[in-house]
C-alpha positions as CSV (number, residue, x, y, z in Angstrom):
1,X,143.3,70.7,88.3
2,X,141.9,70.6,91.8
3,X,138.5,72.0,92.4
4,X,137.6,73.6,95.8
5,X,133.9,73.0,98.0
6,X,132.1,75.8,98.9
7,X,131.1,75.7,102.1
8,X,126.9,76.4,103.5
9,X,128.7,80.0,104.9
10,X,129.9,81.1,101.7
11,X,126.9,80.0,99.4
12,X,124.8,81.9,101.9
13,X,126.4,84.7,101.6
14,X,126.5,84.6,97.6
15,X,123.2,84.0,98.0
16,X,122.4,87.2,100.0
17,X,124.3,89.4,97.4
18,X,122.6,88.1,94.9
19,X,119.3,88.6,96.7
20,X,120.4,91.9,97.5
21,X,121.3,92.2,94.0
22,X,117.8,91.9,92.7
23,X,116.3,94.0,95.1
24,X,118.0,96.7,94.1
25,X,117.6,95.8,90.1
26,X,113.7,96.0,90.8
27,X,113.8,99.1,93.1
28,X,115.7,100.7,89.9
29,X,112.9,99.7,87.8
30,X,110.4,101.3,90.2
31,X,112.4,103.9,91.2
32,X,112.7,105.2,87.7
33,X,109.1,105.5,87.4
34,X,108.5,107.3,90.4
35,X,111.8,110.2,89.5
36,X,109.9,110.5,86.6
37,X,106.0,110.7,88.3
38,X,107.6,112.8,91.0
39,X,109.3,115.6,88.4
40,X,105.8,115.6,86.7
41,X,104.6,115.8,90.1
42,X,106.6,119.2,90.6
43,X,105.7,120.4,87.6
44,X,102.0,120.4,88.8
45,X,103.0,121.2,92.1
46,X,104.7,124.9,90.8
47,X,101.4,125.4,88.4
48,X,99.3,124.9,91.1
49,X,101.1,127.4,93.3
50,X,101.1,129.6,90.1
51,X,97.4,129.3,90.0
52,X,95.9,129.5,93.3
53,X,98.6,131.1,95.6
54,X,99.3,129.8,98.9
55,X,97.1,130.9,101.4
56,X,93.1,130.3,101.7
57,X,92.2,130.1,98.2
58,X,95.0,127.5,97.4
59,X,93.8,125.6,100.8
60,X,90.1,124.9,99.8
61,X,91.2,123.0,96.6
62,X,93.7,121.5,98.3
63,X,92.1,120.2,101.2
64,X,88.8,119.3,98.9
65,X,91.5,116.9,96.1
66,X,93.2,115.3,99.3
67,X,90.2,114.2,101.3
68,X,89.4,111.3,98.9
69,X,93.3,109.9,99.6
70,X,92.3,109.8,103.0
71,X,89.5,108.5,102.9
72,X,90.9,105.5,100.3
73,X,93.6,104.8,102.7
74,X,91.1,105.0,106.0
75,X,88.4,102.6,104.4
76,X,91.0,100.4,102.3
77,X,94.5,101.5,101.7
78,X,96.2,99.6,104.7
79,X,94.7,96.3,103.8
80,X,95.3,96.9,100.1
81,X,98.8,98.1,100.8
82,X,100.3,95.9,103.4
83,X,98.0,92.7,103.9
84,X,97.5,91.5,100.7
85,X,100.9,91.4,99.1
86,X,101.6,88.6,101.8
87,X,98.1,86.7,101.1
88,X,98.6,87.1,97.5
89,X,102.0,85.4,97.1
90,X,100.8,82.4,100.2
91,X,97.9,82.0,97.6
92,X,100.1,81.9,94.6
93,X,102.6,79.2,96.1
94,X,100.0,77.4,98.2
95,X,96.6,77.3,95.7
96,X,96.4,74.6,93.2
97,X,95.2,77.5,90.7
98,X,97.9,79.7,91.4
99,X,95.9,81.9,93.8
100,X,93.7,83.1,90.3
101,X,89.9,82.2,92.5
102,X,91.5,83.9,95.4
103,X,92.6,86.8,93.6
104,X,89.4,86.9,91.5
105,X,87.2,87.4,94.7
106,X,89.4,90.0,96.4
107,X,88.9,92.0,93.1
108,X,85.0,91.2,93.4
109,X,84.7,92.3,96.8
110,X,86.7,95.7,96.7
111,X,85.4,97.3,93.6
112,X,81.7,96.4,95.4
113,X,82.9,98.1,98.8
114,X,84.4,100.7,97.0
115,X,82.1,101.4,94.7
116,X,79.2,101.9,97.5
117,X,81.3,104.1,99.7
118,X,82.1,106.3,96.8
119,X,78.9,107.0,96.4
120,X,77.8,107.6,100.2
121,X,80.8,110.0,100.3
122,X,79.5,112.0,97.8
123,X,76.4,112.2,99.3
124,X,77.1,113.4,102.6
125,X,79.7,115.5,101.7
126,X,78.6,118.1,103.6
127,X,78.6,116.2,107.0
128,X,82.3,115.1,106.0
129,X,84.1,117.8,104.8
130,X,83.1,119.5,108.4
131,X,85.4,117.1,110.1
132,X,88.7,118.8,108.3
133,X,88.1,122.1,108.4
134,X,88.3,124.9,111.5
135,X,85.4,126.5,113.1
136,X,86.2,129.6,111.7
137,X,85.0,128.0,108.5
138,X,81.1,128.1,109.6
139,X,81.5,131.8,110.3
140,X,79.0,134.4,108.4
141,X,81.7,135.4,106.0
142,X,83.1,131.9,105.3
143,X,79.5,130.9,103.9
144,X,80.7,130.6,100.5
145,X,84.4,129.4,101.1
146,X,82.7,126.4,102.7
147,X,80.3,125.7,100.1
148,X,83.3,125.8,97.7
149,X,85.0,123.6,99.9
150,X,81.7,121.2,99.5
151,X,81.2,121.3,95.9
152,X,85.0,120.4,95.1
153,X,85.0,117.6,97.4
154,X,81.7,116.1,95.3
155,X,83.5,116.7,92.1
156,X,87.1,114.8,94.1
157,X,85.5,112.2,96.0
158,X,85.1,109.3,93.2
159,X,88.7,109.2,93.6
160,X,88.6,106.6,96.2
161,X,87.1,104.2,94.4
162,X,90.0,105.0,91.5
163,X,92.4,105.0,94.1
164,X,91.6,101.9,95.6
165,X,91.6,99.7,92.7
166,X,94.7,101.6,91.4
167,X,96.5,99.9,94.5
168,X,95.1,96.6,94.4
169,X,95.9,95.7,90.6
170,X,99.3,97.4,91.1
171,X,99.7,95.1,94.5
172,X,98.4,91.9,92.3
173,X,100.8,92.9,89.8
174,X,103.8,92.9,92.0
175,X,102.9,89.8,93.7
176,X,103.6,89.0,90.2
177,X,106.9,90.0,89.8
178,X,105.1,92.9,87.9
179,X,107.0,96.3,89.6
180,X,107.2,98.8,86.7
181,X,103.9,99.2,85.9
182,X,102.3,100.7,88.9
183,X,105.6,102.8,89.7
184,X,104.9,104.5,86.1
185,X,100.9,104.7,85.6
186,X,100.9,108.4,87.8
187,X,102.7,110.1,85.7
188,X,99.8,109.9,83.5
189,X,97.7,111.6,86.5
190,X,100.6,114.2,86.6
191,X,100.3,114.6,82.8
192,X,96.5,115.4,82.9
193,X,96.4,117.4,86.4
194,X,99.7,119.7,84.4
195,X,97.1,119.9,81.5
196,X,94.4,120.7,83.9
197,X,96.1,123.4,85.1
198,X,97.3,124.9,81.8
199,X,94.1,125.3,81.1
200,X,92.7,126.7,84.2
201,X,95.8,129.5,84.1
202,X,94.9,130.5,80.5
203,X,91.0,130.1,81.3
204,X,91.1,132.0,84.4
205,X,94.7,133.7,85.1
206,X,96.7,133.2,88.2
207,X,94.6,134.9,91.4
208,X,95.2,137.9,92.4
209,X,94.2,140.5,95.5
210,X,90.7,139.3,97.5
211,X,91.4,136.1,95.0
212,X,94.0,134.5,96.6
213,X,91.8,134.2,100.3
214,X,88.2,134.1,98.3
215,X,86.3,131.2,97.1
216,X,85.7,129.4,93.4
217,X,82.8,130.0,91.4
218,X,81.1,126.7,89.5
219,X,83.5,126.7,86.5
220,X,86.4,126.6,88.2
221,X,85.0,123.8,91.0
222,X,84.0,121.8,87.8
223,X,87.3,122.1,85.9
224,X,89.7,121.7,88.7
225,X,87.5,119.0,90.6
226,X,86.6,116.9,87.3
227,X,90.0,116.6,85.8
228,X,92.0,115.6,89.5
229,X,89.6,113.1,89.3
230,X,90.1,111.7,85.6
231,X,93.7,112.0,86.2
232,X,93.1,109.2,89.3
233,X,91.1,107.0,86.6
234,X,93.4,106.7,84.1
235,X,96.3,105.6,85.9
236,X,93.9,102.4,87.2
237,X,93.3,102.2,83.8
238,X,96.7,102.1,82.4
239,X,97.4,99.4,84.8
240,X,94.8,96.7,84.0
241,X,96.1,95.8,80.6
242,X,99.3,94.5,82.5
243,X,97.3,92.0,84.6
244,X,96.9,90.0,81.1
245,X,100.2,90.3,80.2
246,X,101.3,88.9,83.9
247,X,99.3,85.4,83.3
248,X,96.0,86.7,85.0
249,X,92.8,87.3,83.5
250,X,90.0,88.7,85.9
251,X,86.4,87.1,86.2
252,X,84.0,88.2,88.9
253,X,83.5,85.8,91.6
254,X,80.9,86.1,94.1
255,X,81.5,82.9,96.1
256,X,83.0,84.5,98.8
257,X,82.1,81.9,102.2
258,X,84.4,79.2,102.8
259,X,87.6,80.8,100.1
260,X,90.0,81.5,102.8
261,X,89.2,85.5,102.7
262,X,88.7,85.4,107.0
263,X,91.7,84.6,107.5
264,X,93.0,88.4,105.0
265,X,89.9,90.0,106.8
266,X,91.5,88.7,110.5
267,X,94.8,90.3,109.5
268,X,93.4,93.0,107.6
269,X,91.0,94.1,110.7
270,X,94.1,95.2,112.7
271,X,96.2,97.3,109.6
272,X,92.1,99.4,109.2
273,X,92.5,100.4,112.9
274,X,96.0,100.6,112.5
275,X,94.8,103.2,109.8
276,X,91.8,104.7,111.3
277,X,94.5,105.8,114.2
278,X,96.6,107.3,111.7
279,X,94.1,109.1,109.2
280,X,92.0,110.7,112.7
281,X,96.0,111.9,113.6
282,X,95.9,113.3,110.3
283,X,92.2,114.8,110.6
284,X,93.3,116.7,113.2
285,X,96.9,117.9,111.7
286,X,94.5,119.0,108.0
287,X,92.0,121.1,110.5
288,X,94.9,122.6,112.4
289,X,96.2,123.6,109.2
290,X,93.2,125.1,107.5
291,X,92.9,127.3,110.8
292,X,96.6,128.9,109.7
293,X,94.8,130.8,106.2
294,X,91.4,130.6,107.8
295,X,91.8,134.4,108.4
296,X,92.3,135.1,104.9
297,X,95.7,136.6,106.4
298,X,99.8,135.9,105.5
299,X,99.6,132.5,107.3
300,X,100.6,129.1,106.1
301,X,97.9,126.4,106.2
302,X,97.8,122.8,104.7
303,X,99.0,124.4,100.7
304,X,101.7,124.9,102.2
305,X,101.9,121.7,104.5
306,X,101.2,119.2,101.5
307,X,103.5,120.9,99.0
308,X,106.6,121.2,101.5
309,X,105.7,117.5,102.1
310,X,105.8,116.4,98.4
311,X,109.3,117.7,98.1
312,X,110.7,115.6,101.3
313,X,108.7,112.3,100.2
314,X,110.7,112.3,97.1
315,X,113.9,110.2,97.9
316,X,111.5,108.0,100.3
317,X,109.2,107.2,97.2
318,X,112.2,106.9,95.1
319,X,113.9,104.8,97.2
320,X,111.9,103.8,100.5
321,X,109.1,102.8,98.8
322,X,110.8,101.0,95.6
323,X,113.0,98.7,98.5
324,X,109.9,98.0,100.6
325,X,107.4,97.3,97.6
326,X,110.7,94.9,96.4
327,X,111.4,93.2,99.5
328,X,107.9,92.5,101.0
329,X,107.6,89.1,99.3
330,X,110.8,88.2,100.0
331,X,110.5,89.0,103.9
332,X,107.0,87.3,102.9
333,X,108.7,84.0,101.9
334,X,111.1,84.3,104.6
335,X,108.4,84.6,107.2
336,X,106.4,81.8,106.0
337,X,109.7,79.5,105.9
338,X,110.3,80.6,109.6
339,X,113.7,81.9,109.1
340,X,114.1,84.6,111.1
341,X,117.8,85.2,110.7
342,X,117.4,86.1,106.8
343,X,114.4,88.1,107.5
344,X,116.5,90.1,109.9
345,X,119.6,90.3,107.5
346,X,117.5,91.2,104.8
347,X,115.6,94.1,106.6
348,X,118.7,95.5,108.1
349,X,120.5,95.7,104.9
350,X,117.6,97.7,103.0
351,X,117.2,100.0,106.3
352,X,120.6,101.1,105.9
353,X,120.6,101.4,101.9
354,X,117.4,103.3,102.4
355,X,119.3,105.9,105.4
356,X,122.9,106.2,102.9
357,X,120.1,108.3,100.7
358,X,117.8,110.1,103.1
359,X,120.1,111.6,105.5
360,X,122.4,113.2,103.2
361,X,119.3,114.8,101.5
362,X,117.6,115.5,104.7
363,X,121.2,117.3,105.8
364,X,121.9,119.4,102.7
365,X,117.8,120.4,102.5
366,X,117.8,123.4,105.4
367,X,120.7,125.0,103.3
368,X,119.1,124.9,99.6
369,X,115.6,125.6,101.6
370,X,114.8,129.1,100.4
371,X,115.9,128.7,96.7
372,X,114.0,125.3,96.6
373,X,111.1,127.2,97.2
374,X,111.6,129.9,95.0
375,X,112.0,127.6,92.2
376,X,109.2,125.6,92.6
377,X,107.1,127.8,94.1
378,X,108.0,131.4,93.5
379,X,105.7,132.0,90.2
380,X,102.6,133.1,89.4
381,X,100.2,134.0,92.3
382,X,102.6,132.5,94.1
383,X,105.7,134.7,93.7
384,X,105.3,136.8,96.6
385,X,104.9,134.4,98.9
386,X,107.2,131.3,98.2
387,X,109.3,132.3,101.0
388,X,106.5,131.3,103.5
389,X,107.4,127.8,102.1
390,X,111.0,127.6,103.4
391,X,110.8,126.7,107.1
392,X,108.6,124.0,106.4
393,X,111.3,122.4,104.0
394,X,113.7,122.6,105.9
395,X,112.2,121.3,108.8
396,X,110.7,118.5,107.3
397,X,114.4,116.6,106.5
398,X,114.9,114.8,109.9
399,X,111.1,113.8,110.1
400,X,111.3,111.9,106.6
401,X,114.7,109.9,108.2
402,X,112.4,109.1,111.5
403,X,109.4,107.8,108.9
404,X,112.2,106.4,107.0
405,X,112.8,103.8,109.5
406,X,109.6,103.7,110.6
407,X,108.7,102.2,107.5
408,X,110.6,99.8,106.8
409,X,110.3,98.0,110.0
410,X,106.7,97.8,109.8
411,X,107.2,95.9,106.8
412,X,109.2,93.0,108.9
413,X,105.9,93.0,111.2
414,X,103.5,93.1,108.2
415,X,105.8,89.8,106.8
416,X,105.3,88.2,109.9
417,X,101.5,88.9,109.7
418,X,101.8,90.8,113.0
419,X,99.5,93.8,111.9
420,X,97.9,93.6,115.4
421,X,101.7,95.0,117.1
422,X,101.9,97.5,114.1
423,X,98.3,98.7,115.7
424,X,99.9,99.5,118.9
425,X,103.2,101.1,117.9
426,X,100.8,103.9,115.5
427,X,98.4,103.9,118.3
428,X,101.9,105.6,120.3
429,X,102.5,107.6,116.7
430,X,99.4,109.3,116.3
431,X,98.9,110.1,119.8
432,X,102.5,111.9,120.0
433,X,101.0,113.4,116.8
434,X,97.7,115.2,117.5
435,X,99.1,116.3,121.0
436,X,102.6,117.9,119.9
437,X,100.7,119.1,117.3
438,X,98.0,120.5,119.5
439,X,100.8,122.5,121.5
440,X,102.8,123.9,118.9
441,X,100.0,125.5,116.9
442,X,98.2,126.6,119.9
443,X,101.8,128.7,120.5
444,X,102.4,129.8,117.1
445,X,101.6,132.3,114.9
446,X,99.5,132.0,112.1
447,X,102.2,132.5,109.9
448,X,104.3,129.7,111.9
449,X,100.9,127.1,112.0
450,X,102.6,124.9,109.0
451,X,106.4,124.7,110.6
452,X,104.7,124.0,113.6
453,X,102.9,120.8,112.6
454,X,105.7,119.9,110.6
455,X,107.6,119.8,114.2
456,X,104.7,117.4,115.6
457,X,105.5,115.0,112.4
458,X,109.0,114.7,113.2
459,X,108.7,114.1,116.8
460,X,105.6,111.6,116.3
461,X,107.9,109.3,113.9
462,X,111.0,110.1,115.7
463,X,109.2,108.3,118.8
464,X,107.6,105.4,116.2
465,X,111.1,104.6,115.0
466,X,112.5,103.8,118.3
467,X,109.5,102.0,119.7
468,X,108.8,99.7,116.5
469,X,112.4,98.9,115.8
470,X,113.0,97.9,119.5
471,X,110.0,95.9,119.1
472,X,110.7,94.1,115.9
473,X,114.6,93.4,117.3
474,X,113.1,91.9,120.2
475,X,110.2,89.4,118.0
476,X,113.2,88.5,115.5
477,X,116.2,88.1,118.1
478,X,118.3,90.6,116.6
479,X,118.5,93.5,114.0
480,X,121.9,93.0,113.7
481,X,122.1,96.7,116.0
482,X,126.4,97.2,116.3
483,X,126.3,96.6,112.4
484,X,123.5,99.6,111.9
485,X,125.6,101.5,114.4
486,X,128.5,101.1,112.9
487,X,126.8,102.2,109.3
488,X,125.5,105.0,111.0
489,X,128.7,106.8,112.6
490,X,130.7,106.3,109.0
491,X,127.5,107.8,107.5
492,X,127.5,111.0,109.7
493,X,131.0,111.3,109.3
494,X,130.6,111.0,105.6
495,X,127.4,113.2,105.8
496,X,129.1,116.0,107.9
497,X,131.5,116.8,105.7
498,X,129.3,117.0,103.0
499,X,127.1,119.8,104.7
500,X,130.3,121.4,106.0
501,X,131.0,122.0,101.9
502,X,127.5,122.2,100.8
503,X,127.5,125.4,103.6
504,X,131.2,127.0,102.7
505,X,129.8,126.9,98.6
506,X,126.2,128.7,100.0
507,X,128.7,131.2,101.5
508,X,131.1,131.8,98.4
509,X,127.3,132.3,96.4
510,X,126.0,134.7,98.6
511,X,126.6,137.7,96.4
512,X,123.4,136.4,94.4
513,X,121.4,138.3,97.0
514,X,118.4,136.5,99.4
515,X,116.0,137.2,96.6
516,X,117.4,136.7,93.5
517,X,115.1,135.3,90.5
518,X,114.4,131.9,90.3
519,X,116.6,130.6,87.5
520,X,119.8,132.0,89.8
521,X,118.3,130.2,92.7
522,X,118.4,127.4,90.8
523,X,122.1,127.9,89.8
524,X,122.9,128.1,93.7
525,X,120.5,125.4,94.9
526,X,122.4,122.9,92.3
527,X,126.0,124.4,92.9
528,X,125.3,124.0,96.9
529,X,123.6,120.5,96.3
530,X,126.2,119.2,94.2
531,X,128.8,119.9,96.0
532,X,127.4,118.3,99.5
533,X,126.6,115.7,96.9
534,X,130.4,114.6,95.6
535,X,131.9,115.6,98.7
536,X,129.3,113.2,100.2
537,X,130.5,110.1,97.8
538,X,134.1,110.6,98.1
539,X,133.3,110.6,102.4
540,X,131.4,107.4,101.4
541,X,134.2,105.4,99.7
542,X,136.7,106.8,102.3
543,X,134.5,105.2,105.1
544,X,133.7,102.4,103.1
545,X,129.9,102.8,103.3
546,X,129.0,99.9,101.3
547,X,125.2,100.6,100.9
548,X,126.0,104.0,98.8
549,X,128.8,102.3,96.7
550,X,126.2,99.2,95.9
551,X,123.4,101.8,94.5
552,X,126.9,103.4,92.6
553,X,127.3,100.3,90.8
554,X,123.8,99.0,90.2
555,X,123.5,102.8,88.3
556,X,126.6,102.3,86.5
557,X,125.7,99.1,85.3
558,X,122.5,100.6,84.3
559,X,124.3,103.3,82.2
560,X,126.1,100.3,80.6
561,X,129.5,101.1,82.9
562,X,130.9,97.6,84.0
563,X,134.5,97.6,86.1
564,X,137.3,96.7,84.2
565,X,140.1,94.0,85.7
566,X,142.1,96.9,87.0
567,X,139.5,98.5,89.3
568,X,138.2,101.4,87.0
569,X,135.5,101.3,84.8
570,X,134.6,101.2,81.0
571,X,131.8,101.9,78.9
572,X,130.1,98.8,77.4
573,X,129.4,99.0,73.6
């Protein structure tokens, strides 16, 4: 028997699909935990619609409980997010400890900065809650609106110290190897803010009339503003038993001179303005918003904004986020090892595993728009209204594929410890933001001030994705471009015919009328989906789009399906 050498060629690329391999077996894992967090997510997401309506009333809470996530990712959530994961696994490899003082002081020193910025938040909320709102808001007859506004945010802001130390234990545990935990921990915050809400709708019934554009009174501020913010705290709690259980065991350390934290300060100096750019692009787009319900009128304001936007973010959290989060110490490791070329291969392929999911769902979304809406949102204080939610869907689909790229190829910069080019390319974002934004609203109605800033999104990201990934391909020699081309004229093909049957199927169920109640829209939405869906596969294994049929596999494997010897498959007992 004669036995045959593999050559360099083929063990590399054995080696890549088994890379591959894994990242997609801990993107599973994580992306598990976020389907679930995310359908608890739109569980909360209809009872808060239920509750509060959509238009001025619904705004103040909303804007008050998503100030705080600003603010942590302003003052922290860059650094925490992209920075460390690099410095974390240099310490682990590098450190004759295992990176366990290194680690020790980073947790020191954030849950001090933190901890005294929560608490000058809180007192000057006042000052700050100004900054996101419209004029209109300091008007004589928006006294008490704005005092609502104030009072919320007091009860909301203590979520950035949760928030921030939320991230860094879940990034410590992934440097770890540990990436279930922190994809699962929210959906205990989903679980509370759903229980929250239960109670609130029994306590104080869904709004109605002058409600739905009026303000809250103390015992509403108190239960709505107190339990988003115990729902932040537990999921950091949840988390910090796992740090044991992954080999580390925290002790404060306050000998911070001289233990190599400049050097994650340096890099981390560049991702804060890299944020500050971002979050004052944001500032603008939340104060742009508020001016769309500020009238107490049928507009659509930042409820309507956020909400639209949690439904588009889903197969980017589920998939974007899981393959980034699993690949950044890998690129990481790369990086540091100067191989370019495997960096490069190992970005492209996740880009295009991450765009065989997006742009079929951000194709099939303007056609299942409306009954989407009414689902979700067509309930409760709500129900009269859910329509208003519809263009905003819709539109949103091509802006999550632009932000899909976007960021992903920030990741190969933040690998290559290059934060200072990522400040540049968002410096062109936000810009592209805040003045398409500026336009569009200024030309709309207020009942077209939420589509309209969805619009700006797009574009902004549309013009990030080109600029970064021409940049990147230019620092790395090479994206492997003709390959993602290729992908990407098989995927529209594949896609095309999808929406083709996804619209003949919205046709042939048109009978069920534009308003029909929620549990047929449902019926349609699924019908219309599911056909763009198979329709969608069977294009993908015509065009051989290997990046669909590689997630097929990994999720039959999963469900215990393993191919037979003849090409089919069989279930594994």
């Amino acid at each position: 028997m004669s036995t045959r050498a593999v050559e360099p060629a083929e063990q590399d690329r054995t080696a890549d699909q088994d890379s591959q391999s894994s990242v997609l077996a801990n993107s599973a894992v994580m992306a598990a935990g976020t389907v679930v967090s995310r359908m608890s997510g739109f569980i909360r997401s209809t009872l808060l619609a239920a509750a509060l309506g959509a238009s001025l009333h619904a705004d103040i809470f909303t804007i008050a409980n998503t100030v705080p996530n600003m603010l942590y990712i302003l003052l922290a959530g860059g650094v925490f997010n992209a920075v460390l994961v690099p410095q974390l696994v240099r310490a682990m490899t590098s450190d004759p400890d295992g990176g366990e003082a290194y680690t020790n002081r980073i947790i020191t020193l954030a849950a001090l900065f933190l901890g005294a910025v929560t608490v000058a938040l809180v007192v000057f909320a006042p000052q700050l809650m100004s900054l996101y709102l419209d004029d209109r808001f300091s008007d004589a007859d928006r006294v008490d609106h704005l005092a609502s506004v104030v009072d919320l945010a007091r009860f909301c802001l203590p979520q950035v110290f949760f928030y921030g130390m939320f991230v860094l234990v879940g990034q410590i545990l992934n440097a770890r190897g540990r990436f279930g935990p922190m994809m699962w921990a929210p959906i205990a915050n989903n679980v509370i803010s759903v229980g929250v809400l239960v109670v609130y709708l029994v306590a104080f019934g869904p709004a109605q009339g002058a409600e739905l554009v009026g303000p809250f009174d103390a015992d509403q501020e108190m239960l709505l503003g107190l339990g988003s913010t115990v729902g932040i705290a537990a999921q950091l709690l949840i988390l910090v038993p796992y740090l044991k259980r992954a080999g580390f065991t925290f002790r404060p350390r306050f000998d911070f001179r001289g233990a190599g934290l400049g050097h994650t300060l340096r890099l981390g100096l560049w991702t804060v303005l890299f944020v500050v750019v971002n979050q004052v692009a944001y500032t603008v787009v939340v104060k742009l918003a508020s001016g769309g319900t500020a009238d107490g009128g049928d507009g659509t304001g930042y409820a309507v904004y956020s909400s639209t936007f949690l439904i588009v973010m889903v197969p980017h959290s589920i998939i974007t986020v899981s393959l980034a989060t699993a690949i950044l110490p890998r690129l990481s490791r790369h990086a540091a090892a100067g191989d370019l070329p495997r960096l490069a291969e190992t970005l492209g392929t996740n880009l295009r595993t991450a765009l065989a999911v997006v742009v079929p769902f951000a194709a099939v979304l303007p056609l299942v728009a409306t009954d989407v809406a009414n689902v979700v949102w067509g309930h409760g204080a709500a129900a009269e209204s859910y329509d208003s939610y519809a263009p905003s869907l819709a539109l949103f689909g091509p802006g999550i594929v632009m932000f899909t790229v976007h960021y992903l190829v920030l990741r190969g910069f933040y690998a290559l410890e290059q934060t200072r080019t990522v400040f540049y390319v968002q410096c062109v974002v936000a810009t592209v933001n805040i003045v398409a934004a500026l336009l569009l609203v200024r030309g709309a109605d207020a009942v077209d001030t939420s589509p309209a800033l969805v619009v700006a999104y797009g574009t902004s990201y549309a013009v990030g994705a080109l600029v970064s990934y021409l940049v990147l391909r230019h620092r790395l020699g090479g994206l492997a471009t003709p390959r993602l081309v290729r992908f990407v004229v098989r995927l529209a093909l594949a896609v095309a015919a999808a929406v083709l049957a996804a619209f003949a199927a919205r046709l042939a169920l048109g009978g069920l009328g534009d308003d029909p109640h929620w549990t047929l829209a449902a019926v349609r939405g699924a019908v219309v989906t599911g056909v763009g869906g198979i329709v969608f596969l069977l294009g993908a294994e015509l065009t051989r789009l290997r990046e669909v049929t590689s997630i097929l596999d990994l999720v039959r494997r999963r469900l215990g399906f393993v191919p037979s010897r003849r090409g089919g498959a069989h279930r594994r007992y």
